[in-house]
Each structure stands twice: as structure tokens, then as C-alpha cells.
C-alpha positions in Angstrom: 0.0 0.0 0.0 1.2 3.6 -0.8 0.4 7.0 1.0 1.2 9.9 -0.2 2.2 12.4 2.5 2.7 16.2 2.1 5.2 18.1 4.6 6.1 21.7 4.3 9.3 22.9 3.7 11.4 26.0 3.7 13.8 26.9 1.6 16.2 29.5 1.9 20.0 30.3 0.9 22.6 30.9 3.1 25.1 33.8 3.2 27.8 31.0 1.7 25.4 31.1 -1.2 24.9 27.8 -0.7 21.0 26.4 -0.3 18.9 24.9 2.5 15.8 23.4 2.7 13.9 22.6 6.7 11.2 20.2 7.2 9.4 19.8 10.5 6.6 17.1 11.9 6.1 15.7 14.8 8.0 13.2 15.1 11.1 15.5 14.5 12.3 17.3 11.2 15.1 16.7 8.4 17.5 19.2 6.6 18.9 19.0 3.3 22.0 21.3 1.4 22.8 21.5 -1.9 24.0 24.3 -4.4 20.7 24.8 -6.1 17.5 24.9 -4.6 16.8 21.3 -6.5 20.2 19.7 -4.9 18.7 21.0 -1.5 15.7 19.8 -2.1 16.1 16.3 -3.5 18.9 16.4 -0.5 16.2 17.3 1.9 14.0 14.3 0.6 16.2 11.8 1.2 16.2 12.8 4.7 12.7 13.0 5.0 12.3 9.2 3.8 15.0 8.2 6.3 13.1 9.5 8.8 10.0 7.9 7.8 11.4 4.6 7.3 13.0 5.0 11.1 10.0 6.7 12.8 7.1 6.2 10.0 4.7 8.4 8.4 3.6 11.2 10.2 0.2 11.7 11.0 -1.7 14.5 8.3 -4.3 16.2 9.1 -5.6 18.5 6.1 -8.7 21.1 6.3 -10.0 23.1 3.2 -12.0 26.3 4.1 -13.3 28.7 2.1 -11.2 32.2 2.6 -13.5 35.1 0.8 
């Protein structure tokens, strides 16, 4: 069985110029560098699925409101 699971990220570049991306959930965050925001990212991934396959899937919770 699959899940897909969405965690937000940030992604910012640091003074080096090089590029970092932070996830948080509960059950701890990961961190990923790179020197593009993809390398960062794909970096940040993999830490993300070692943490899953270590801790597993967070739990989601996702509400859709209407914001007029």
C-alpha cells in the first residue's frame, strides 16, 4: 500500500550562497544542502524518507476552508 504524504518545507539560501531546505513534523524534522534549490531539495528528501522509514509516516491532518 502507498500513501502519499505532504510536509512543508522552507527553503532559503545561506550567506555562503549555498541552499537549505527545513522540514518539521512531529515526530522530528530533516534538513537537506545543496548548491541549487533542486540539490537542497532532493537532498532534503532523502532525509525525509529516512526518517520515515526510522520513525514512519507522520500523522496528516488537512482542512479546506473557504477564505473570501
Amino acid at each position: 500500500m502507498k500513501r502519499m504524504v505532504q510536509i512543508p518545507y522552507e527553503l532559503e539560501q545561506e550567506e555562503d550562497g549555498t541552499w537549505a531546505a527545513h522540514a518539521s513534523f512531529p515526530s522530528g524534522g530533516a534538513h537537506g544542502l545543496g548548491g541549487t534549490p533542486e540539490e537542497a531539495l532532493t537532498d532534503l528528501y532523502d532525509a525525509v524518507s529516512l526518517v520515515i522509514e526510522e520513525f514512519g509516516v507522520p500523522p496528516v491532518l488537512t482542512i479546506v476552508r473557504d477564505v473570501a
